[in-house]
TIKEMAR-176935 format. One record per residue: residue in three letters; chain; x, y, z of N, C-alpha, C, O, CB in turn. Coordinates in Angstrom, 1 decimal. Glycine has a CB too. Example, Ala and Ser with C-alpha at 12.3 -4.5 7.8 and 13.67 -1.06 7.14 Angstrom:
<recs>
<ALA,A,<13.2,-5.7,7.8>,<12.3,-4.5,7.8>,<13.2,-3.3,7.8>,<14.2,-3.3,8.5>,<11.3,-4.5,9.0>>,
<SER,A,<12.8,-2.2,7.1>,<13.7,-1.1,7.1>,<12.9,0.0,7.9>,<13.4,1.1,8.0>,<14.1,-0.6,5.7>>,
</recs>
This chain:
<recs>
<UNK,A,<19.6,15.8,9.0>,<18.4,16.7,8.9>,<17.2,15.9,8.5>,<17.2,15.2,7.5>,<18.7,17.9,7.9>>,
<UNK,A,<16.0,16.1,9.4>,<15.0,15.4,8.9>,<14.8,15.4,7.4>,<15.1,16.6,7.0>,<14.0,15.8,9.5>>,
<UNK,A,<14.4,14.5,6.3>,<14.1,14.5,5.4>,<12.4,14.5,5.0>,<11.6,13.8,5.6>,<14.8,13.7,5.0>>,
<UNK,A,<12.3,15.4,3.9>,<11.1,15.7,3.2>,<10.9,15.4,2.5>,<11.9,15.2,1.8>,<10.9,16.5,2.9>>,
<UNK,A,<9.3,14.7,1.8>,<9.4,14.3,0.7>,<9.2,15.2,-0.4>,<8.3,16.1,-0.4>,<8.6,13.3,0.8>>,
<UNK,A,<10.2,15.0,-1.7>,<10.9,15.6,-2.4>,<9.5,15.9,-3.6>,<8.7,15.0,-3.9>,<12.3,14.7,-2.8>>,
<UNK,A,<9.4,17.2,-4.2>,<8.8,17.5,-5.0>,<9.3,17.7,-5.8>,<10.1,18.6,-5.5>,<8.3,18.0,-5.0>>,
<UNK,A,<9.4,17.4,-7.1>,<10.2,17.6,-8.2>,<10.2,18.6,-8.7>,<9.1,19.0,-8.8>,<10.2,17.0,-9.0>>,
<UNK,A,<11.1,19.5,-9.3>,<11.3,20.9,-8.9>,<10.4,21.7,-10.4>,<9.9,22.8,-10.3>,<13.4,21.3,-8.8>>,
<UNK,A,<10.3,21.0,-11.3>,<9.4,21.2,-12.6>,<7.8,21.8,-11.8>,<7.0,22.4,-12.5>,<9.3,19.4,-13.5>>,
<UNK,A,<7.7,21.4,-10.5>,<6.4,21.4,-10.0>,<6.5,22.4,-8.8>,<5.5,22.7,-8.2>,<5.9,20.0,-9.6>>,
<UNK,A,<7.5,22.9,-8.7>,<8.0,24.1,-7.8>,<7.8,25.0,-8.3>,<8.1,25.0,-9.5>,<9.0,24.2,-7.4>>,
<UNK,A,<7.1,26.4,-7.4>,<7.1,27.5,-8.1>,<8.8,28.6,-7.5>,<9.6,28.7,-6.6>,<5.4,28.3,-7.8>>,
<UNK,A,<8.5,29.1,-8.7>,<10.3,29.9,-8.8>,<10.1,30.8,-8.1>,<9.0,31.2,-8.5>,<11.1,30.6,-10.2>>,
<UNK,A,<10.7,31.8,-6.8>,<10.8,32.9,-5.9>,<12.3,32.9,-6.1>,<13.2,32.1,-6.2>,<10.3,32.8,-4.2>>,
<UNK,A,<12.3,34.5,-6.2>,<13.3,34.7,-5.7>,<14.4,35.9,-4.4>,<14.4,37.1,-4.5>,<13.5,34.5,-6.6>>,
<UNK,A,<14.9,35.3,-3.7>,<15.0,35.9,-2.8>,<16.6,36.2,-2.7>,<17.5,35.5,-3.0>,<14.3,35.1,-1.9>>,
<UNK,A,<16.7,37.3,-2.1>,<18.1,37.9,-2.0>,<18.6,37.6,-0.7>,<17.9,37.8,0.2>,<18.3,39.4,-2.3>>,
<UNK,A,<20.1,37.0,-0.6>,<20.7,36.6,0.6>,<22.0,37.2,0.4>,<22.5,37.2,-0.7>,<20.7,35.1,0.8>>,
<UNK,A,<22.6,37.8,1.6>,<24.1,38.6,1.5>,<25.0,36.9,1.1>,<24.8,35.7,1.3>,<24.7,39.7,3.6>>,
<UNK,A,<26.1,37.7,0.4>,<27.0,36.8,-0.2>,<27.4,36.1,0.6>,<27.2,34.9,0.5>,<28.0,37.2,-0.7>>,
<UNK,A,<28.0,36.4,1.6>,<28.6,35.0,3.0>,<27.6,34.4,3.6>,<27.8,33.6,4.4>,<29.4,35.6,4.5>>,
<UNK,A,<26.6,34.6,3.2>,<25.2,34.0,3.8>,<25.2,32.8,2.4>,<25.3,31.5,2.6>,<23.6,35.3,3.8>>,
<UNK,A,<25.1,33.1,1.9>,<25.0,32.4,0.4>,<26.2,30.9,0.5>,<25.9,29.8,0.6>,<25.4,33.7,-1.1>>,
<UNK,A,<27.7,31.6,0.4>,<28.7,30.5,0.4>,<28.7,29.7,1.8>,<29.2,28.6,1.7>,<30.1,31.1,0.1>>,
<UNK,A,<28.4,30.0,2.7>,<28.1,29.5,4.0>,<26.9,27.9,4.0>,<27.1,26.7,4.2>,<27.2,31.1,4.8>>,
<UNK,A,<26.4,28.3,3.9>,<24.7,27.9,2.8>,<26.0,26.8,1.6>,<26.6,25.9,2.2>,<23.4,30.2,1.4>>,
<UNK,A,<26.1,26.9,1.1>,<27.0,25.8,-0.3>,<27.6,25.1,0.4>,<27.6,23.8,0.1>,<28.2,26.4,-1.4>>,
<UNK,A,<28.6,25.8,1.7>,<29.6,25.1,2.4>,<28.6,23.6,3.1>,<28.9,22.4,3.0>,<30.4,26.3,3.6>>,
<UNK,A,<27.7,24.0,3.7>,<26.8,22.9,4.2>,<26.3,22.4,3.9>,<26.1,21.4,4.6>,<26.1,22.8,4.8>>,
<UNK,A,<25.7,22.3,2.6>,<25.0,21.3,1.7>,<25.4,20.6,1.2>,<24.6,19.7,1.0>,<24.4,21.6,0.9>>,
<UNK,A,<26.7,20.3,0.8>,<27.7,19.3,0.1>,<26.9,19.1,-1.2>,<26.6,20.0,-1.9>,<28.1,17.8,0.9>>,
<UNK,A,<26.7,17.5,-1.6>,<26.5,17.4,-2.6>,<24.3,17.6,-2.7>,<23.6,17.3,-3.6>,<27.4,16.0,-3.0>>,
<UNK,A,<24.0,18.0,-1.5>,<22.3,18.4,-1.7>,<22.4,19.3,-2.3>,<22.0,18.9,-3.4>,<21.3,18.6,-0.6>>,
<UNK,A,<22.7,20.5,-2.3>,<23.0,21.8,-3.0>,<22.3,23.1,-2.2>,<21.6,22.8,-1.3>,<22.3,21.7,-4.5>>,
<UNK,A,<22.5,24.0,-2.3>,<22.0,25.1,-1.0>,<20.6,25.4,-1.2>,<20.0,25.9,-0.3>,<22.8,26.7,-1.1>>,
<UNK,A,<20.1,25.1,-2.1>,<18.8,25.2,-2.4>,<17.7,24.4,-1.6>,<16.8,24.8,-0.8>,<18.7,24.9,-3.6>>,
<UNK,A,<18.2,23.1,-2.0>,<17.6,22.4,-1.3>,<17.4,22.2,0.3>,<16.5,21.6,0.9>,<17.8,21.7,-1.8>>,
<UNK,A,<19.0,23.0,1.1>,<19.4,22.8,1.7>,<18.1,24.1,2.5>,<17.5,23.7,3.5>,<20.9,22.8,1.5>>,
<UNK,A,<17.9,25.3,1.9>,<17.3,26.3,2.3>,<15.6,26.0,2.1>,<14.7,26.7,2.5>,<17.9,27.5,1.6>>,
<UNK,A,<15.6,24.8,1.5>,<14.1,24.3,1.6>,<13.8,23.4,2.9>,<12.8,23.7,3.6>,<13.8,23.3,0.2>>,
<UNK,A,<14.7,22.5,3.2>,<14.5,21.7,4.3>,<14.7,22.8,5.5>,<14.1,22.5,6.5>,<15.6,20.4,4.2>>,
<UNK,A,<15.3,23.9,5.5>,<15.3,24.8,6.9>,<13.8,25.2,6.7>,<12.9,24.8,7.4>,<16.5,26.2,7.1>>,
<UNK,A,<13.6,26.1,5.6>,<12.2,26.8,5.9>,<11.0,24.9,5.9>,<10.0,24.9,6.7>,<11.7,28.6,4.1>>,
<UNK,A,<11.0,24.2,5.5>,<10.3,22.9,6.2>,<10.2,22.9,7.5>,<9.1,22.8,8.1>,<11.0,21.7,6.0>>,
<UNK,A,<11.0,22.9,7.9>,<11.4,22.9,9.3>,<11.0,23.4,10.4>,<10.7,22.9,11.5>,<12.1,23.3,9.4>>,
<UNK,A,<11.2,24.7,9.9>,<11.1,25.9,10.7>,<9.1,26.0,10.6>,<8.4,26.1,11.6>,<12.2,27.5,9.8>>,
<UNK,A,<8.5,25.9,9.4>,<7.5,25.9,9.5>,<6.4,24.7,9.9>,<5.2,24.9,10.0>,<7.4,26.4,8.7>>,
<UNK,A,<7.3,23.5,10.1>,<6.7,22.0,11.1>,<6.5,22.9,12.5>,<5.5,22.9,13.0>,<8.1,20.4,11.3>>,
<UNK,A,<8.0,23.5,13.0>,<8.0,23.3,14.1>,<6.6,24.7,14.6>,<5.9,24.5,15.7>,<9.8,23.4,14.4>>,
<UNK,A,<6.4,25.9,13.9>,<5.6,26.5,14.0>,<4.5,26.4,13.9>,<3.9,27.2,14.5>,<5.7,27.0,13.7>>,
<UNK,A,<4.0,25.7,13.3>,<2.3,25.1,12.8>,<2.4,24.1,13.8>,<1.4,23.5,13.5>,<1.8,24.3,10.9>>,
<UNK,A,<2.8,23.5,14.7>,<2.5,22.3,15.2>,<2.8,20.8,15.0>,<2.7,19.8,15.7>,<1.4,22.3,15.2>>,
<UNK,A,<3.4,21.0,13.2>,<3.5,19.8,12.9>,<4.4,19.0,12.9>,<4.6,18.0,12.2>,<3.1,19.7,12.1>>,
<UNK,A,<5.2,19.4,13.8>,<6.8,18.9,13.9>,<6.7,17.3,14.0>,<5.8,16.7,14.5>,<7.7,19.5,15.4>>,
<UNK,A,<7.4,16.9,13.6>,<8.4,15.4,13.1>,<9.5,15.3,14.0>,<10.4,16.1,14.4>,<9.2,15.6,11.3>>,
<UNK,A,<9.3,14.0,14.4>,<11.0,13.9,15.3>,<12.0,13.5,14.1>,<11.8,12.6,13.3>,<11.1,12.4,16.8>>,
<UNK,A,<13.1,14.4,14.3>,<14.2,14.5,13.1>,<15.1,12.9,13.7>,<15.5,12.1,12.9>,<15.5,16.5,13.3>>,
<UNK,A,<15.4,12.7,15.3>,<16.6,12.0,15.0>,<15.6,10.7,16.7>,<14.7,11.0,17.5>,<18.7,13.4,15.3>>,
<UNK,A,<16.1,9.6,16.7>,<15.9,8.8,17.4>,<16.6,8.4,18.3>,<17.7,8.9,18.0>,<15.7,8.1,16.8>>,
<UNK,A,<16.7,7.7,19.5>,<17.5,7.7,20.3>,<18.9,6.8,19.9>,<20.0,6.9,20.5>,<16.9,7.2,21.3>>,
<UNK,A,<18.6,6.3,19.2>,<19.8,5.6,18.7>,<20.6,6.6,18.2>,<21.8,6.4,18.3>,<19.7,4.6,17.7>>,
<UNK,A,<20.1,7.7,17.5>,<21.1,8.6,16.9>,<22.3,9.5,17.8>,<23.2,10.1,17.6>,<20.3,9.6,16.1>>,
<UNK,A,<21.7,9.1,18.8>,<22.8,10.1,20.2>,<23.5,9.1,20.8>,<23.1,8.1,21.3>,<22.0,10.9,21.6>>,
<UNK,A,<25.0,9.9,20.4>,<25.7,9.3,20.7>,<26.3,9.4,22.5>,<26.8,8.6,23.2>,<26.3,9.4,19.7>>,
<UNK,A,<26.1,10.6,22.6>,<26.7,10.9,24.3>,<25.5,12.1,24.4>,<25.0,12.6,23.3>,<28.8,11.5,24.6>>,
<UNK,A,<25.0,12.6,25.8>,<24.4,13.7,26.2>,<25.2,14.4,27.7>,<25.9,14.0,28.6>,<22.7,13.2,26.4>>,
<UNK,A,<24.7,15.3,27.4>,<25.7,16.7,28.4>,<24.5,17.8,29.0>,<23.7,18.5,28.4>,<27.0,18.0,27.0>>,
<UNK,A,<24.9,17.7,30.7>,<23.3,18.2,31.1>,<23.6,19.5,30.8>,<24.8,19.9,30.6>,<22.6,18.0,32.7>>,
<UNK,A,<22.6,20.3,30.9>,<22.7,21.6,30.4>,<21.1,22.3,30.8>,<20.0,21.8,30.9>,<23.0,21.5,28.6>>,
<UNK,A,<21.5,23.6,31.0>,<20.0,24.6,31.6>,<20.0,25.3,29.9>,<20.9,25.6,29.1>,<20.4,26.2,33.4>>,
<UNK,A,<18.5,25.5,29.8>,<18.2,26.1,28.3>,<18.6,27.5,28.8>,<18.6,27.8,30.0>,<16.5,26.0,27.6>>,
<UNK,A,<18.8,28.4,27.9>,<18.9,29.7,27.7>,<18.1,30.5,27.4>,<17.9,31.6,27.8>,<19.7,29.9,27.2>>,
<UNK,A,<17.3,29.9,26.2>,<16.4,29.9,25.3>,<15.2,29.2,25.0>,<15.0,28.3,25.9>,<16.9,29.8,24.6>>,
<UNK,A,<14.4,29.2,24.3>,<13.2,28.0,24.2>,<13.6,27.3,23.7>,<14.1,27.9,22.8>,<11.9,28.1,23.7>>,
<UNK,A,<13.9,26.0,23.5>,<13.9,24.8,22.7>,<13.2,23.8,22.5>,<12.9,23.1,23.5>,<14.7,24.4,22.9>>,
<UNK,A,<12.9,23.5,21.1>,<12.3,21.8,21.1>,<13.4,20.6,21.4>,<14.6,20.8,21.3>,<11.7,21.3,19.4>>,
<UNK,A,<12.9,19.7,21.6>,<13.3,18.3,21.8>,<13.7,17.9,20.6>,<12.6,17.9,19.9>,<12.4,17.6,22.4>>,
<UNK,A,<14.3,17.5,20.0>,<14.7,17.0,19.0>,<14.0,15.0,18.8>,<13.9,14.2,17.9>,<16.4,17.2,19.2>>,
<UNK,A,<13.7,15.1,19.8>,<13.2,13.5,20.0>,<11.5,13.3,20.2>,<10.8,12.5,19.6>,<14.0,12.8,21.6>>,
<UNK,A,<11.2,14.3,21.0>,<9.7,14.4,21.7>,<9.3,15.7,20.8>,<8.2,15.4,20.4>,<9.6,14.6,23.6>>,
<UNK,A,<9.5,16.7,20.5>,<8.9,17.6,20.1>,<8.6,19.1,21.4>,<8.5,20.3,21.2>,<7.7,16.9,19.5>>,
<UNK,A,<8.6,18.1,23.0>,<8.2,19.2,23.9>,<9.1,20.4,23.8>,<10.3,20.5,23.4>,<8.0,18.7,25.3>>,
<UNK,A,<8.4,20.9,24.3>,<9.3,22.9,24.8>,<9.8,22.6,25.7>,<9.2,21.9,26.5>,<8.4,24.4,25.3>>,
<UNK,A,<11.2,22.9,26.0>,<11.9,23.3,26.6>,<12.0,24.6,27.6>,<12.9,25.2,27.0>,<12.4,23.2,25.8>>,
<UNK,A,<11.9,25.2,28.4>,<11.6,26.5,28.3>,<12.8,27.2,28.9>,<13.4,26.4,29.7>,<10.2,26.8,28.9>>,
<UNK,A,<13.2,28.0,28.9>,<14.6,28.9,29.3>,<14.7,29.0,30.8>,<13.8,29.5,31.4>,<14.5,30.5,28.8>>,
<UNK,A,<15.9,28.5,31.7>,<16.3,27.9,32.8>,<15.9,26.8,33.2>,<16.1,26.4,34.4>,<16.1,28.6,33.7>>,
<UNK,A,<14.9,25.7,31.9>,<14.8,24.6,32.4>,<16.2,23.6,32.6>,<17.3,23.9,32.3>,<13.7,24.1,31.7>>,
<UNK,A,<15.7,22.3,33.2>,<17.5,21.5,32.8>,<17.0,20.9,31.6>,<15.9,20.8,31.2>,<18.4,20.0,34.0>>,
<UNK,A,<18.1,20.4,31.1>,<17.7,20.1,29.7>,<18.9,19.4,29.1>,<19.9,19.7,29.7>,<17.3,21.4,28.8>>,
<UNK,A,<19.2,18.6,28.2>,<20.4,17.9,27.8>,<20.7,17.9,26.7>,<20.0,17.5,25.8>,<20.5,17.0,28.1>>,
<UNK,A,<22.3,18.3,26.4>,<22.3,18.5,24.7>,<22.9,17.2,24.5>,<23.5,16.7,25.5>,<23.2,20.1,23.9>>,
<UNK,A,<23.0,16.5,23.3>,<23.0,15.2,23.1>,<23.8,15.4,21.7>,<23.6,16.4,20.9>,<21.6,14.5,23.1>>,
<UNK,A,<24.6,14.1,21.6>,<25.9,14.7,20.2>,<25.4,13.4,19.5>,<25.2,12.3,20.0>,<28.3,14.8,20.6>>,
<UNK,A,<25.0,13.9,18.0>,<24.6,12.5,17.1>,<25.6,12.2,16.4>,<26.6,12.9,16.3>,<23.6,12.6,16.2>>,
<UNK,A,<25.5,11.3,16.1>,<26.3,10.6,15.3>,<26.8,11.4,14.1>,<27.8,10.8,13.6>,<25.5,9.5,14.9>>,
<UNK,A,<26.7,12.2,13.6>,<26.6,13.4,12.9>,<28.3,14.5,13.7>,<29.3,15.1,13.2>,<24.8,14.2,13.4>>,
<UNK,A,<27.8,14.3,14.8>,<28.4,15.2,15.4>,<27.9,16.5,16.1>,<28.5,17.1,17.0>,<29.1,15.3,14.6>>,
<UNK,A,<26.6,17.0,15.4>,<26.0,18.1,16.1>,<25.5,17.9,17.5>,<25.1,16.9,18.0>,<25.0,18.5,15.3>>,
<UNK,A,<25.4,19.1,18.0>,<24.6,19.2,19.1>,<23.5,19.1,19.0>,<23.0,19.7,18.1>,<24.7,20.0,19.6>>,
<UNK,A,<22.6,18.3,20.1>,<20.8,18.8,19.3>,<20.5,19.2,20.8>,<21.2,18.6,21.6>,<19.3,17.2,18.4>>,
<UNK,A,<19.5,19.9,21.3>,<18.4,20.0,22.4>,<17.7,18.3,22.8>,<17.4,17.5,21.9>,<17.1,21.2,21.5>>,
<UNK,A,<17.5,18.0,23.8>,<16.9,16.7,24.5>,<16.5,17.5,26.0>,<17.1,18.1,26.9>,<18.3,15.1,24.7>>,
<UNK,A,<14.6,17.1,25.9>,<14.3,16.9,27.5>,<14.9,16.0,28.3>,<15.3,14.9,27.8>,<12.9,16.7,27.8>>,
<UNK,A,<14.9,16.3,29.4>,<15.2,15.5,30.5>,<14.6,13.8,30.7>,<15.2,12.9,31.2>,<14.8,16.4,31.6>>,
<UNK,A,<13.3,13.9,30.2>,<12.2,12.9,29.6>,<12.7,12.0,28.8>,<12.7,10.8,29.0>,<11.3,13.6,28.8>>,
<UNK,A,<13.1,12.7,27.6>,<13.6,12.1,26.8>,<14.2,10.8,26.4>,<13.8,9.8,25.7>,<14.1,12.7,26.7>>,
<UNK,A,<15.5,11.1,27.4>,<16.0,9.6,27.7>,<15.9,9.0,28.3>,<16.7,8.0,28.3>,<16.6,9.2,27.8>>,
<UNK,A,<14.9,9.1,29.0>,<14.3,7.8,30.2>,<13.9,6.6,29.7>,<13.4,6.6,28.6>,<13.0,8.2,31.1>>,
<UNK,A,<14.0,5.7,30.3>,<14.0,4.3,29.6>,<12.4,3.8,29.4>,<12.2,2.7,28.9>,<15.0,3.1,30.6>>,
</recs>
């Protein structure tokens, strides 16, 4: 997951927000040792790069390990370029090193 630079939490203001219980242990299960907190800071990061414009490429081409062509369903960003994707475009999902799937334009991996 792209990384943020870290504010130290003394300098964070406290919200708090209610999440159904399996939402919550779900959320622990993925964070391992980051913790769900932080884990739910880096999504809303994220989510609000990718909305303001200011998105960050999360992973580099080296991080993909194989790609699988694929038509979007949906809008997607690029995980590499940032472009839109747009729904019935072709488009390629790409397995990182990680193991996840990510979204890749067609662009993307051109040499």
């Amino acid at each position: 997951m792209h990384t943020i630079t870290r504010t130290p939490t003394t300098e964070m203001e406290v919200t708090s927000i209610r999440l159904e219980r399996e939402l919550k242990e779900k959320l622990k299960d993925l964070s391992g040792n980051q913790g769900y907190q932080a884990l739910i800071r880096d999504i809303l990061w994220n989510y609000v790069q990718q909305k303001s414009g200011e998105w960050k490429p999360r992973f580099s081409k080296s991080d993909i390990r194989a790609s699988i062509a694929a038509t979007a369903q949906q809008e997607e960003r690029c995980v590499l370029t940032g472009d839109i994707i747009l729904p019935q475009q072709p488009m390629f999902l790409g397995l990182t090193r990680n193991g996840d799937m990510v979204p890749l334009s067609v662009q993307s991996l051109a040499d």
